[in-house]
C-alpha positions in Angstrom: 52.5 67.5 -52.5 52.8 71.2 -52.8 54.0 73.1 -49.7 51.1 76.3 -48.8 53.4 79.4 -48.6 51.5 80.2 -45.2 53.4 77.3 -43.6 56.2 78.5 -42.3 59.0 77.7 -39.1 57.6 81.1 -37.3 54.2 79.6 -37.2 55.4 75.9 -36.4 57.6 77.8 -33.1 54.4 79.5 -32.2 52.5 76.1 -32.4 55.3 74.3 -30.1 55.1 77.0 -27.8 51.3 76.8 -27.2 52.0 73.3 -27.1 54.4 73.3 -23.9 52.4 75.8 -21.8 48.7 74.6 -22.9 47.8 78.2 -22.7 47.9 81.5 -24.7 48.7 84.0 -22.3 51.6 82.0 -21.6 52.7 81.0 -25.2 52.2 85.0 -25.9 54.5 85.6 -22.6 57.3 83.3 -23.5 57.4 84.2 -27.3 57.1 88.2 -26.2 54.0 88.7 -28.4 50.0 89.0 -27.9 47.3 86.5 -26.9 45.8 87.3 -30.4 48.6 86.9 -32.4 49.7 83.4 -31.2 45.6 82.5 -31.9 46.2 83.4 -35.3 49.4 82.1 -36.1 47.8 78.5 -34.8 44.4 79.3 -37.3 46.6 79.8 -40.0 48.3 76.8 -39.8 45.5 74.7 -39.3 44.3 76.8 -42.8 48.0 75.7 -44.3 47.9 71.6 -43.7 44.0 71.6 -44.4 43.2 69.9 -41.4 42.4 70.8 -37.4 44.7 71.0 -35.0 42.8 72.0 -31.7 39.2 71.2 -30.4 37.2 74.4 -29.0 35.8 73.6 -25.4 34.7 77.2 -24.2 37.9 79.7 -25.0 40.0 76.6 -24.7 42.5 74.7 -27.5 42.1 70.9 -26.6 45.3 69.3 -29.0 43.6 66.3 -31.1 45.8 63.5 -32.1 46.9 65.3 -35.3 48.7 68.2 -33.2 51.0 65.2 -31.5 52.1 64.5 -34.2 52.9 67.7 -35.8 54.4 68.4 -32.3 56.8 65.5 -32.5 57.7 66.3 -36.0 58.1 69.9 -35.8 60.7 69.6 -33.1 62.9 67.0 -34.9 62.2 70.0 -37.9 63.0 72.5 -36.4 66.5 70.8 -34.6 67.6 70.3 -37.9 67.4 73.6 -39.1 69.3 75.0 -36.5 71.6 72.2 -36.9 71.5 73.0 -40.4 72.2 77.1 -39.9 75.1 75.6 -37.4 76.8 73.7 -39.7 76.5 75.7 -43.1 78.1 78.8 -40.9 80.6 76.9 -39.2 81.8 75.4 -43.1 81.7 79.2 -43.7 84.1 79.8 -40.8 81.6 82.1 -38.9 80.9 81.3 -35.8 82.5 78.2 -35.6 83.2 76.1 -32.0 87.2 76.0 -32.8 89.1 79.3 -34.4 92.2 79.0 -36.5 94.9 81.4 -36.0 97.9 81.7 -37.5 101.0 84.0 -36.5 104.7 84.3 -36.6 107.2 82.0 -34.6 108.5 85.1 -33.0 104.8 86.8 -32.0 104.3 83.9 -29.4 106.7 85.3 -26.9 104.5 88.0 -26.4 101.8 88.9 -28.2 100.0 85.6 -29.0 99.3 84.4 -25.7 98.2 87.4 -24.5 95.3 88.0 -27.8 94.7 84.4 -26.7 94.3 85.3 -23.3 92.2 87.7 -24.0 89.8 86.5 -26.7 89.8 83.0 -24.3 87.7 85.7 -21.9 85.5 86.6 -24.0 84.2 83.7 -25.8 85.0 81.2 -23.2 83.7 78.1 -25.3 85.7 78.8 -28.2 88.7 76.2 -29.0 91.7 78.2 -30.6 94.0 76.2 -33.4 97.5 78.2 -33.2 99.4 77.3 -36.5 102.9 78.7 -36.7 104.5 79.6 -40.1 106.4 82.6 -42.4 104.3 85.3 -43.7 103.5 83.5 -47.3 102.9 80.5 -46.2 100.1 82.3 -43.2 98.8 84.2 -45.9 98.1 81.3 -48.4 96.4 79.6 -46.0 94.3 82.2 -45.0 93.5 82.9 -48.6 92.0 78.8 -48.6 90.3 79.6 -46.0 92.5 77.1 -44.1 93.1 79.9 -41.4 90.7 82.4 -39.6 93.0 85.0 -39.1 96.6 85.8 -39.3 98.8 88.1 -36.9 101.7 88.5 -39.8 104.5 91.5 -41.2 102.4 94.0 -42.9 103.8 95.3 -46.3 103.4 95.3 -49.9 103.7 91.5 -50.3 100.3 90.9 -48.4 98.4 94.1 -49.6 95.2 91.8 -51.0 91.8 93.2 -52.5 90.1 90.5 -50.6 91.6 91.1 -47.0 91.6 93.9 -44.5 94.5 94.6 -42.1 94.6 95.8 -38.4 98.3 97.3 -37.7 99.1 96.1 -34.0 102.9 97.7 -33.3 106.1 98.9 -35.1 109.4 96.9 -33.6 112.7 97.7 -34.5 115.1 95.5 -36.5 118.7 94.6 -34.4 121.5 92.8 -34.8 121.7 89.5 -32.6 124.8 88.6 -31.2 126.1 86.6 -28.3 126.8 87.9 -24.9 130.9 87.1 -25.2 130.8 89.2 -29.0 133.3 92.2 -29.3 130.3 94.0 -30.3 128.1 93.4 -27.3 129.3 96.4 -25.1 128.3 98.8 -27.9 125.2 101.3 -27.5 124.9 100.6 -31.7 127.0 98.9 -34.5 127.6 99.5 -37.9 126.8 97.1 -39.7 129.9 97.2 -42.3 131.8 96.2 -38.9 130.7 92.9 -40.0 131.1 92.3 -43.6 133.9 89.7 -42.8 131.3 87.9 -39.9 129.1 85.2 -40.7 125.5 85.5 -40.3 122.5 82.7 -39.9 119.2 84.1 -41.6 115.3 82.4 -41.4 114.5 80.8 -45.0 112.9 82.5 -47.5 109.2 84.1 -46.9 109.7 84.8 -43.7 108.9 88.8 -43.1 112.8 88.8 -41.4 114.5 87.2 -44.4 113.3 89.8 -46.2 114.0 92.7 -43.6 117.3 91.4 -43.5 118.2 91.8 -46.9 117.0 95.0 -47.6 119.0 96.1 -44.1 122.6 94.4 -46.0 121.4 96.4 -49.3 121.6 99.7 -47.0 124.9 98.2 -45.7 125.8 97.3 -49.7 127.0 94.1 -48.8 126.4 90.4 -49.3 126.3 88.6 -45.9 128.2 85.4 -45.9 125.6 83.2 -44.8 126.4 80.1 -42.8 122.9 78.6 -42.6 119.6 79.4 -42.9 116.7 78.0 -40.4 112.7 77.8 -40.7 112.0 79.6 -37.2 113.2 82.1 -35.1 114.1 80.2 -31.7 116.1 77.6 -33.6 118.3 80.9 -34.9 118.5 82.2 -31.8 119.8 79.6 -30.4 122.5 78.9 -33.5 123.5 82.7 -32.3 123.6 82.0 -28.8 126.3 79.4 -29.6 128.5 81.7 -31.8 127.5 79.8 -35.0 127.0 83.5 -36.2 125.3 86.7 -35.9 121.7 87.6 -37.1 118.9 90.5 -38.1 116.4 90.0 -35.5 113.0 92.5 -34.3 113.3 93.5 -31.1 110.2 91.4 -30.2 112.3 88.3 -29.2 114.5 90.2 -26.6 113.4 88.3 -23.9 114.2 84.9 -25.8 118.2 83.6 -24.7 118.4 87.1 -23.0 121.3 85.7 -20.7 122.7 84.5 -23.9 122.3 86.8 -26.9 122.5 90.4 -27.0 120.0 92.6 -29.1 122.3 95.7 -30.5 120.9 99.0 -32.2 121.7 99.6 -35.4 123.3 103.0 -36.6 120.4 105.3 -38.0 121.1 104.9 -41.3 120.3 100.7 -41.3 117.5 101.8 -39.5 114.7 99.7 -40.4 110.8 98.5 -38.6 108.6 95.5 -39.1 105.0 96.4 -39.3 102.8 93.8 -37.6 98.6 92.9 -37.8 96.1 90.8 -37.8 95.3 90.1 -41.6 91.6 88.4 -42.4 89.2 87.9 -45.2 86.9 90.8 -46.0 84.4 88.3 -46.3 84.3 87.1 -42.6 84.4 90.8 -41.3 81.2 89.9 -39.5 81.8 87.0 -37.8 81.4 87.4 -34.1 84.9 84.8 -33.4 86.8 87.4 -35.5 85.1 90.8 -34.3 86.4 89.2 -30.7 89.6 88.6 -32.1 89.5 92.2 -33.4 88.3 93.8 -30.4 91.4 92.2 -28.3 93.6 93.3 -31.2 92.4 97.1 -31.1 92.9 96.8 -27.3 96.6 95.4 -28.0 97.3 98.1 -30.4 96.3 101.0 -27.4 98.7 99.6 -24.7 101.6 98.9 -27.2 
């Protein structure tokens, strides 16, 4: 059986809408639209499934049996094609009831749970999936659309044709050392001080790994490295305990404070992370991510 192109779900929410109030004026009222129109929206679907819908008694519709059943059926319809809409956006990622966003160990002592806090306000409902990781492994997961968004190190490593970047702040990279350090006292340190020292790094892909070497190529030296660790509190508290010293942004300052002390370095080390949210140009539009952005922008003005 062939469907008549002048069936359509506009007509069938008219229909259910004269259905519920009994009455024209108030179908035309509820669906903000004319007496006249809602008449011939119900004509034309009576035209459509070749059969009559209403009786005439004076200016009166009197539903035969045939528009209780297209009533019931046209509700379970139309249910599932909003359920339908739902669920095809939501296995898009727009929209969805629960929003995955991943971010930097060392952004949560800050800057997460504030964006959090924030975007929590203005889409109450929403669930929010916080997944922790290094800056290649965020970024391949956004790319499989396993994440929604990513607050990440901005540089040439994650410069993508399909994504779009929203800078957030500039922090400064330090040296880490513990409070009872013969460099603790200083103002700054140069960093060839410590050629002899031991230092703990983050693994590679992390955006610190990376700052740190290019910080010890400005030094031209190799660090000795004692260990390496895959997150940022574990190496803070490896420093805290004199297993070594470390590269750190001054992000994490407030992390051990009592215990590890965050020293400048001399101007020529000087060196900045470049942190944003990083998402698919493709979900641009989604209103869960245009939140997310509008709390970032926010962020970005009081930083």
């Amino acid at each position: 059986m062939e469907i008549d192109d002048e069936l359509t779900l506009k007509k069938l929410q008219i229909f259910l809408a004269f259905m519920r109030s009994g009455n024209l004026a108030r179908a035309a009222a509820e669906l903000n639209t004319s007496n006249v129109s809602v008449h011939r929206a119900i004509h034309s679907l009576e035209s459509a499934l070749r059969c009559p819908l209403f009786k005439h008694e004076g200016r009166n519709l009197i539903p035969l049996e045939s528009a209780y059943v297209l009533e019931e059926r046209a509700q379970k319809l139309l249910q599932d094609v909003v359920d339908s809409v739902r669920m095809t956006r939501e296995a898009a990622g727009f929209s969805a009831e629960r929003f995955k966003l991943g971010a930097l160990y060392s952004l949560t002592v800050k800057t997460v749970p504030q964006l959090i806090m924030g975007l929590k306000l203005r889409r109450s409902e929403l669930n929010i999936d916080l997944v922790l990781g290094s800056n290649v492994d965020l970024l391949y997961k956004l790319k499989n659309m396993e994440l929604d968004a990513i607050l990440i190190a901005l540089d040439e490593s994650v410069s993508d044709p399909d994504c779009e970047q929203l800078p957030l702040f500039s922090d400064d990279i330090f040296l880490a050392a513990p409070n009872d350090s013969p460099f603790a006292e200083q103002a700054e340190v140069d960093l060839t001080d410590l050629r002899e020292h031991t230092f703990i790094t983050l693994t590679q892909g992390y955006a610190t790994f990376r700052d740190g070497e290019r910080v010890f190529q400005l030094a031209g030296f190799e660090p000795q490295v004692a260990m390496q660790v895959k997150d940022i509190f574990t190496l803070l508290s490896m420093v805290s305990s004199g297993v070594g010293y470390a590269l750190l942004p001054g992000r994490v300052a407030a992390v051990y404070e009592n215990r590890v002390k965050l020293i400048s370095l001399q101007t020529r080390y000087h060196l900045q992370q470049h942190i944003g949210v990083v998402f698919l140009k493709a979900r641009e539009r989604d209103p869960n991510l245009l939140a997310l952005l509008a709390e970032c922008r926010m962020y970005s003005r009081q930083s």
